[in-house]
C-alpha positions in Angstrom: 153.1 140.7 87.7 150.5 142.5 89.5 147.6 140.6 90.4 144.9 141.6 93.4 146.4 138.6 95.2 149.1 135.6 93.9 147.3 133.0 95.9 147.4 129.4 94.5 145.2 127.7 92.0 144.6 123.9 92.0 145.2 121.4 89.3 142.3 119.1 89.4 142.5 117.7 85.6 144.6 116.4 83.2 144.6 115.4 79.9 147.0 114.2 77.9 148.0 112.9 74.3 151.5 113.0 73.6 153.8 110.3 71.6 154.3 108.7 74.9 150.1 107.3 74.7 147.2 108.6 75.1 146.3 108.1 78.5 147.6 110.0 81.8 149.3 106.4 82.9 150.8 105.7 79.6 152.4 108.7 80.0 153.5 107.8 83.3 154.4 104.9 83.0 156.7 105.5 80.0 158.4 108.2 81.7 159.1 106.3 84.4 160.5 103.9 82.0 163.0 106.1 80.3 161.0 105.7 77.0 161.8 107.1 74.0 158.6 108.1 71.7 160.3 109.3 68.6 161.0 107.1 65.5 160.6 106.8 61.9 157.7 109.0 60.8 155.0 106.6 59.6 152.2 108.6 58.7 153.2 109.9 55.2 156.5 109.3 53.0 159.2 111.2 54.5 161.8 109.5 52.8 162.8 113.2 50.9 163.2 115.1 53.8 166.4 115.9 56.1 164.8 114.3 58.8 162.8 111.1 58.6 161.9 110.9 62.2 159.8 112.5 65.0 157.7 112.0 67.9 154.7 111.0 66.2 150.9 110.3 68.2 150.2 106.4 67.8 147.1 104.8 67.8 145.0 107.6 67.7 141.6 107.8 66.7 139.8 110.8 66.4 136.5 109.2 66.1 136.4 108.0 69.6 135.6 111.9 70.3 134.1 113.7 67.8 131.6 112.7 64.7 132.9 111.2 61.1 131.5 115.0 59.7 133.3 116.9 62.2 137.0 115.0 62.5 136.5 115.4 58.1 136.0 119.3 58.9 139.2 119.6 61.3 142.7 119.5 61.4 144.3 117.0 63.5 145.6 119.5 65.8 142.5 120.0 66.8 141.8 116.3 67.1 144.3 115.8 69.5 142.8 119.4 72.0 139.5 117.8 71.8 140.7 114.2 72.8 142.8 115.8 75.7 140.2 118.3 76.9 137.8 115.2 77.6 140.2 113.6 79.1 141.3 116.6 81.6 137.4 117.0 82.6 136.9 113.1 83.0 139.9 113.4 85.5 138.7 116.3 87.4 135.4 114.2 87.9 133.9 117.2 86.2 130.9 116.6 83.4 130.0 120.2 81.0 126.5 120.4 83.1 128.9 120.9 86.0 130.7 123.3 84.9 129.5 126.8 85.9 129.1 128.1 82.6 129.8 131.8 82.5 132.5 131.7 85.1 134.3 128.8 83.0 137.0 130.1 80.6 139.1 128.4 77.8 142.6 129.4 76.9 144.1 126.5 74.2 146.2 127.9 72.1 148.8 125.9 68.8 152.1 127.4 67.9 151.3 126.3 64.3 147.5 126.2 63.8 146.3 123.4 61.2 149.7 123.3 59.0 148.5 119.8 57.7 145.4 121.5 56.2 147.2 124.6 54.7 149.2 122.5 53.2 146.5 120.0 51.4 144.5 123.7 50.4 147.8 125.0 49.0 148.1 121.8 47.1 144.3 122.1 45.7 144.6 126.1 44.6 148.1 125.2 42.8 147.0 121.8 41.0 143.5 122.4 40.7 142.6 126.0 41.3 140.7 128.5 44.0 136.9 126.6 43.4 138.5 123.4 45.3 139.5 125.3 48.3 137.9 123.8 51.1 134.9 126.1 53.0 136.8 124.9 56.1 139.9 125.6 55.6 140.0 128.8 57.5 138.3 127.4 60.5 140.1 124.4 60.2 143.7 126.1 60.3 143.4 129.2 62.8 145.0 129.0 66.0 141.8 129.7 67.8 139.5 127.2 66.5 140.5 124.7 69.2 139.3 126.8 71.6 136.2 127.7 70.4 135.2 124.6 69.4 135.8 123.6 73.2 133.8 125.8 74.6 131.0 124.9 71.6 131.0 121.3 73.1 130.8 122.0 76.8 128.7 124.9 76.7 130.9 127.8 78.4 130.9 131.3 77.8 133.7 132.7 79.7 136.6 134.0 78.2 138.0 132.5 75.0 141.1 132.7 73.1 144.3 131.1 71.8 147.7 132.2 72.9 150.4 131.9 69.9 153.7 132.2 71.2 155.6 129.4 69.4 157.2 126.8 72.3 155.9 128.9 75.2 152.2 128.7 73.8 150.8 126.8 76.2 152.9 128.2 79.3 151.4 131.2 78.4 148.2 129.7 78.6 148.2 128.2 81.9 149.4 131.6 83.0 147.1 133.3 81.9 144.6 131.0 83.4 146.4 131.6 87.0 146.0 135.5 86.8 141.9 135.3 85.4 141.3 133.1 88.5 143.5 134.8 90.8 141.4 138.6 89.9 138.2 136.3 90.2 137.2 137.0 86.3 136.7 132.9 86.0 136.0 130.0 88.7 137.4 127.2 86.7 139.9 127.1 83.1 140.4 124.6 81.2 144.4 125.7 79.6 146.7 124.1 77.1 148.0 123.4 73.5 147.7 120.9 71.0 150.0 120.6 67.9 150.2 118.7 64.5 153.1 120.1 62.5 154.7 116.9 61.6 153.7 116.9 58.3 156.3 117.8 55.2 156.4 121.3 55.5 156.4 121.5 59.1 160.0 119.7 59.4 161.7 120.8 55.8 160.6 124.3 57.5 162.3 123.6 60.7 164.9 121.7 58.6 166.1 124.9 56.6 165.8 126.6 59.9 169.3 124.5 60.7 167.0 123.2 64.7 166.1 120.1 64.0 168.7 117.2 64.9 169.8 115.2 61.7 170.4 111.6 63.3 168.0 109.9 60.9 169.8 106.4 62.1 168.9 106.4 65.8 165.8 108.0 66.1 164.7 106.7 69.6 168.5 108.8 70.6 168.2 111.5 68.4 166.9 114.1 71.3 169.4 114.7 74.0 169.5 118.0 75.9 172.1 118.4 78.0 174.6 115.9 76.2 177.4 117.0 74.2 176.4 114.8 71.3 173.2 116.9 70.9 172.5 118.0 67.4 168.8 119.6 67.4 165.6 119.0 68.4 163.1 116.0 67.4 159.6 117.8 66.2 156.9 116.2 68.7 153.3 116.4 68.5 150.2 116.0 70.6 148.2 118.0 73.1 147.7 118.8 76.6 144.8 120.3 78.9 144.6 121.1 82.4 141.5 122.0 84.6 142.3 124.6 86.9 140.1 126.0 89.5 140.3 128.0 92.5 141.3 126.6 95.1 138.3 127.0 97.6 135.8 125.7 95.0 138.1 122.8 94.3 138.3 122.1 98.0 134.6 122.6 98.6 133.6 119.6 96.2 136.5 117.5 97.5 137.9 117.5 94.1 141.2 115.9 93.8 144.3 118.3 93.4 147.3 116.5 91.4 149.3 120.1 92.5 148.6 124.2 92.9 150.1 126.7 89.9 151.7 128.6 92.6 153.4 131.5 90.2 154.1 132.6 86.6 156.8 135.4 85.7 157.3 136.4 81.5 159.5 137.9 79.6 161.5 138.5 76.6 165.3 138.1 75.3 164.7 141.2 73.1 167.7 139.5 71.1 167.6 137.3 67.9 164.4 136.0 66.5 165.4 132.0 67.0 168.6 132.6 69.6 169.0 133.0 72.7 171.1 134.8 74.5 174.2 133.2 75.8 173.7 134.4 79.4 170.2 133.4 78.9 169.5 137.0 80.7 165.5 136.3 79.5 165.4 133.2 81.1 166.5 133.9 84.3 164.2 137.1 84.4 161.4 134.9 84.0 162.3 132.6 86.8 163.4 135.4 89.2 159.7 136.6 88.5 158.3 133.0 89.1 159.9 133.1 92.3 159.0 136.3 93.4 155.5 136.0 92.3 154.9 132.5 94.1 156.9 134.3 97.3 159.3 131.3 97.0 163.1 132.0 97.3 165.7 129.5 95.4 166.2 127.2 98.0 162.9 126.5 97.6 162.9 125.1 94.1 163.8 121.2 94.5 163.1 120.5 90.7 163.4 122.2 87.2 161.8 120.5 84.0 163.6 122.4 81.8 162.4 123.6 78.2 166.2 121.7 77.1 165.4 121.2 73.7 168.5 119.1 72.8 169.8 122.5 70.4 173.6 123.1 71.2 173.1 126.9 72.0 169.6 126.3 73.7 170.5 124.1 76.8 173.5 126.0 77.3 171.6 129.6 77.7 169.0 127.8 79.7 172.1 126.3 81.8 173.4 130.1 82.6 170.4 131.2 83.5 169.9 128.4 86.0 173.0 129.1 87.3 172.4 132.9 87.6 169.2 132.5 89.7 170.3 129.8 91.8 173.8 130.5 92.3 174.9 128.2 95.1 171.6 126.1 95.3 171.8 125.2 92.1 173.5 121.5 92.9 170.3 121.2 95.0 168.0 121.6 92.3 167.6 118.5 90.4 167.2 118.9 86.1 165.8 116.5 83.4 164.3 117.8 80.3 161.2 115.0 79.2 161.9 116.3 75.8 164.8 113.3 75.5 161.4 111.4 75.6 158.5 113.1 73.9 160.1 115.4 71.2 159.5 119.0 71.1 156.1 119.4 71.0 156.0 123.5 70.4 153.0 125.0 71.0 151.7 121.5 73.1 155.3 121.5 75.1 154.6 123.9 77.7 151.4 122.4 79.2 152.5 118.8 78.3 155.4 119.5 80.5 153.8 121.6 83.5 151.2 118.1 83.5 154.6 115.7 84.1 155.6 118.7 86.7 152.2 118.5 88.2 152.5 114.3 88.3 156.1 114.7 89.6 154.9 116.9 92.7 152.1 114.5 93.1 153.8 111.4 93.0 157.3 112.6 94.6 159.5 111.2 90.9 161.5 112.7 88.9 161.3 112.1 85.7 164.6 111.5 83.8 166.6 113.2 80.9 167.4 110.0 78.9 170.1 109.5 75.8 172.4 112.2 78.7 175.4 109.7 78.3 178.3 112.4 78.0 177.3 115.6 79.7 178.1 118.9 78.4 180.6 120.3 80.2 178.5 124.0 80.1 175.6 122.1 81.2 176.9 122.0 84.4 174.0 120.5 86.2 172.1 118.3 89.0 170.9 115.9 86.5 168.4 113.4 86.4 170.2 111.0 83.9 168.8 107.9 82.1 166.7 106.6 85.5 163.6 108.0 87.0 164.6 109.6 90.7 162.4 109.7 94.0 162.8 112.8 96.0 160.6 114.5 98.6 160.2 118.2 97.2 157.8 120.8 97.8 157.9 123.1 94.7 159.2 123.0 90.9 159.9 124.9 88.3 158.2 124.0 84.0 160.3 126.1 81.8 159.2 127.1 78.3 160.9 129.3 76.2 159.8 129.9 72.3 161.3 131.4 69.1 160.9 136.0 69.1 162.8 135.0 72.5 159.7 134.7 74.3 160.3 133.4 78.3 157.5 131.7 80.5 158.4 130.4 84.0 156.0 128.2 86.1 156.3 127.6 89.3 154.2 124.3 90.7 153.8 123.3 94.4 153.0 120.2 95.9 149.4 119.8 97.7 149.5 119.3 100.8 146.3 117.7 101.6 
């Protein structure tokens, strides 16, 4: 990755809504906990579908952030990126007047985009015909909308845009948020993803697709990467912001830094739409990149939130390619995937779990895999099983991988203030 210099950029908000709670120490707190967020899907009937449960957003209300008019006129995915992006700028002790407005950019992109309100259009043009389509519905269900609504709110006109790159949406995002601060193009970013596809379609989709785990019974044990009981993945939904900003301007107003984005590498399996490679020769490119971009070697790396999302060929791949860039450091480098905890959030996942990184740098825990009671065998790893871990580390890797075999690698260090 060529950039005019791979300095570091600071983490100075973050915002979180997540099945976990709604509130950066709710979160906390129930990873610390070992606390499973997934359950029966209360929202809407799933009683039809193959899987009844998921990692649904409780207690939300969208009102608390936006007008009656406004939550009518859009989708709950973007609900959730307007909740969190308040919340990332109330934590960086930043209000929109502060903000330097044309040096302030917005990357929030949604693997999925406003499924809920496709489907209720889809409904209305099949039962009742093309007059009650809603005028909304195409700014209601684009990827980009959460976005531009954002920067509508606060007042920015920096750059703009969604990524869409299914689970690696919002790894994508931050990265690109590192390189536009690194070549000086912004001053601050707000990055992320939201997503909302637990709705009927979204998991009889996912369903067909043969990824989702079928363990209808024991919901709150459904997702376990890494354990050889593993069956799928638990859809998860939610959203997740971070303010970044350079690092001398962060400094300068004595903001305060939960950790620096130190590195990003990308890349691609160029192998099976929805599989990876067994080798998980994509995945380790992306980390070797992540490394060499943050000029860190593997010794370095004392922690790896890894994209495990409880699928029986995922967190194997992911397991050689570990083992492939870390060779005989790799018993050094503790694992846990907090997907045992939230679900898989897709597009929301990457920057939900670079926010845990972040918190784990900052508050020198790792957080646990939970449900890992038989280990895999070919997940032959330093796990954090079942109980939080303290550890004094310096730099760690969030992994997010998504469906077209598309790799993101970020590589977090602790501030050292």
């Amino acid at each position: 990755m060529h950039t005019m210099s791979n300095e570091a950029v600071a983490i100075t908000g973050i915002g979180l809504v997540t099945p976990l709670g709604l509130t950066l120490e709710e979160n906390w707190r129930a990873l610390m906990e070992g606390r499973s967020g997934t359950d029966t899907i209360r929202r809407f009937d799933a009683s039809s579908l193959p899987a009844r449960f998921g990692g649904e957003v409780k207690n939300f209300d969208p009102n608390q952030y936006m007008d009656a008019k406004e939550v009518r006129h859009y989708d709950r995915y973007t609900h959730f990126a307007v909740a969190a992006a308040d919340m990332a700028l109330a934590d960086a002790g930043l209000q929109p007047r502060d903000l330097p407005k044309e040096k302030t950019g917005i990357v929030v992109g949604s693997g999925m985009g406003g499924l809920e309100t496709f489907m209720e259009n889809a409904r209305s043009l099949i039962e009742k015909g093309p007059r009650r389509v809603s005028p909304f519905f195409v700014p209601a269900t684009i990827t980009n909308i959460a976005a531009g609504l954002l920067a509508i709110r606060y007042g920015t006109h920096g750059v703009n845009y969604a990524t869409v790159s299914a689970c690696a949406t919002s790894a994508h995002a931050i990265m690109d948020g590192l390189m536009l601060l690194r070549q000086g193009v912004m001053e601050v970013m707000l990055v992320g993803g939201s997503e909302a596809a637990i709705t009927d379609i979204g998991i009889a989709a996912f369903a067909a697709a043969k990824a989702l785990s079928k363990n209808n019974d024991n919901p709150r044990t459904a997702s376990r990467p890494f354990d050889l009981a593993r069956d799928g993945f638990v859809m998860g939904e939610g959203a997740g912001i971070l303010v970044l900003e350079r690092k001398d301007r962060a400094l300068a107003r004595g903001a305060r830094i939960w950790a620096e984005v130190r590195g990003a590498g990308a890349s691609s399996d160029a192998f099976h739409i929805t599989t990876p490679p067994e080798d998980g020769k994509g995945a380790a490119l992306a980390m070797r990149m992540a490394l060499d971009d943050a000029g860190l070697k593997p010794r370095d790396v004392g922690y790896i939130n890894a994209h495990a999302t409880s699928t029986p060929l995922g967190d194997r791949a992911e397991t050689a390619a570990i083992q492939a860039v870390f060779g005989e450091h790799t018993p050094n480098v503790a694992v846990s995937s907090t997907k045992s905890m939230t679900g898989h959030l897709l597009g929301a996942a990457g920057v939900v779990e670079a926010a845990y990184t972040a918190m784990a740098l900052h508050y020198q825990t790792l957080p646990p895999t939970i449900n890992l009671d038989n280990i895999d065998p070919a997940c032959d790893l330093n796990h954090v099983a079942n109980k939080h871990r303290p550890v004094a580390m310096k730099y760690a890797f969030s992994n997010g991988f998504g469906f077209g075999g598309t790799n993101v690698v970020l590589a977090l260090g602790r501030h050292e203030s």
